[in-house]
N, C-alpha and C positions, 0 to 999 in steps of 0.2 A: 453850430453850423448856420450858415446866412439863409436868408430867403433865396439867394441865387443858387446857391451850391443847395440847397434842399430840393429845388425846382429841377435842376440841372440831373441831380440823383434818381429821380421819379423819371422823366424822361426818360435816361439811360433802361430804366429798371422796364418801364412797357416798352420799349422800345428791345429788349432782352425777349421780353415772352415772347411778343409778336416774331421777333427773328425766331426764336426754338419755333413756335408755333408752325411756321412757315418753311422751316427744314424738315420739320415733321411729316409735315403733309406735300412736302416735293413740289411748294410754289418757290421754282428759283428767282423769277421776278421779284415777288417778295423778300426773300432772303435780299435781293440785290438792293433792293428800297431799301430793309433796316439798318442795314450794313453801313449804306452810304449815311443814312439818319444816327449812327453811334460812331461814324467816322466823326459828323459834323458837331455831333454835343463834347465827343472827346478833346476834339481842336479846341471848340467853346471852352472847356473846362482848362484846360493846356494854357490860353493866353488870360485866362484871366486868376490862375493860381489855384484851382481847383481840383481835385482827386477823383478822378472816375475807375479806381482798379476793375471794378464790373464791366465794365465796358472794355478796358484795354482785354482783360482778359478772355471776354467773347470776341473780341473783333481777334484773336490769334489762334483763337478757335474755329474762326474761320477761312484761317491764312492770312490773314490781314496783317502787314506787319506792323508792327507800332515805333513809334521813335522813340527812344529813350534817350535826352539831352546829356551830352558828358560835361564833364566840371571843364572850366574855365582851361585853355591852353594845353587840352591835353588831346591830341593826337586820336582820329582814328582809329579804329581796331582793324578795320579791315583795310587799309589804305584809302588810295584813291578808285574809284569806279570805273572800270574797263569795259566798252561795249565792242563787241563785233560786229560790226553790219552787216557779216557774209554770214551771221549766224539768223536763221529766218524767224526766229520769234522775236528775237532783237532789234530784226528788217524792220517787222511788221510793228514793231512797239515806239519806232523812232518816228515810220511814217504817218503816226498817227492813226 
């Protein structure tokens, strides 16, 4: 393993406790901090060819959904993406 993806593993990994830590003790701010901080190492990991399962796996323990890249030319699973705007979470998610 690289010094980058060693470094990148360690992050993820405090970046783990601290999130459990912070569900434990009902700091949602925090949760919301490490959340975004194991969103950003997992992109990190993502573009530069590197394996964070710890991380994707916490972060859909959280609801958070993870992308998983499909192979080359193949189609959607779910189709294409339909939004309601008369639907009000949908309202509220488009206007930002």
């Amino acid at each position: 393993m690289s010094e980058f993806a060693t470094e990148l593993a360690v992050r993820a990994q405090e970046a783990i406790a601290s999130l459990r830590e912070a569900a434990a003790s009902g700091d949602d701010y925090l949760v919301e901090v490490r959340v975004g901080e194991l969103q950003s190492l997992a992109r990190l990991a993502d573009d530069n060819d590197v394996r964070l399962p710890q991380a994707t796996e916490e972060l859909a323990r959280h609801g958070v959904p993870t992308e998983v890249p499909l192979p080359e030319g193949e189609p959607s699973p779910t189709g294409p993406i339909v939004l309601d705007a008369a639907e009000p979470a949908q309202r509220d998610a488009l206007s930002g």
